[in-house]
Phi, psi and omega in degrees: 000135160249179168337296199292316177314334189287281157325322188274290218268327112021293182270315163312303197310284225212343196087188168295122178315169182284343182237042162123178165295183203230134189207175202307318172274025177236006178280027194237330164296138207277139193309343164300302225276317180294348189137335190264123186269184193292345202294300197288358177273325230260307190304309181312304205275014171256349157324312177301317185320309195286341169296322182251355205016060167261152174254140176218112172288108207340302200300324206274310192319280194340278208293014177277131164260333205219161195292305178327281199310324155309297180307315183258342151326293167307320181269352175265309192307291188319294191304319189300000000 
């Protein structure tokens, strides 16, 4: 998965963040501070799931804080 992948499903998801797309130097911000609620993590990660045919389990989503944290999640499934 990348950024941009991250983002189209993001912005499908939830809309746009409140301060632009979202790019390699905001993957570190925390997903309150872009605009997104526990709602809007909930949709993404079920989106990914169905995109990617990943199980991503409700409780592990919480504990996503930050797009980075999405992104190597998504991507040690997709390896396993």
């Amino acid at each position: 998965m990348t950024i941009d992948d991250l983002n189209r499903i993001l912005v499908a998801c939830a809309g746009e963040a409140d301060s632009g797309p979202l790019t390699e130097q905001r993957v570190d911000t925390t997903f309150e501070d872009l605009g997104y609620d526990s709602l809007a993590r909930m949709e993404t990660a079920s989106r990914i799931a169905d995109e990617f045919g990943l199980s991503i389990p409700d409780d592990q989503v919480m504990e996503l804080r930050t797009p980075r944290d999405v992104l190597d999640l998504v991507n040690s499934l997709v390896r396993a």
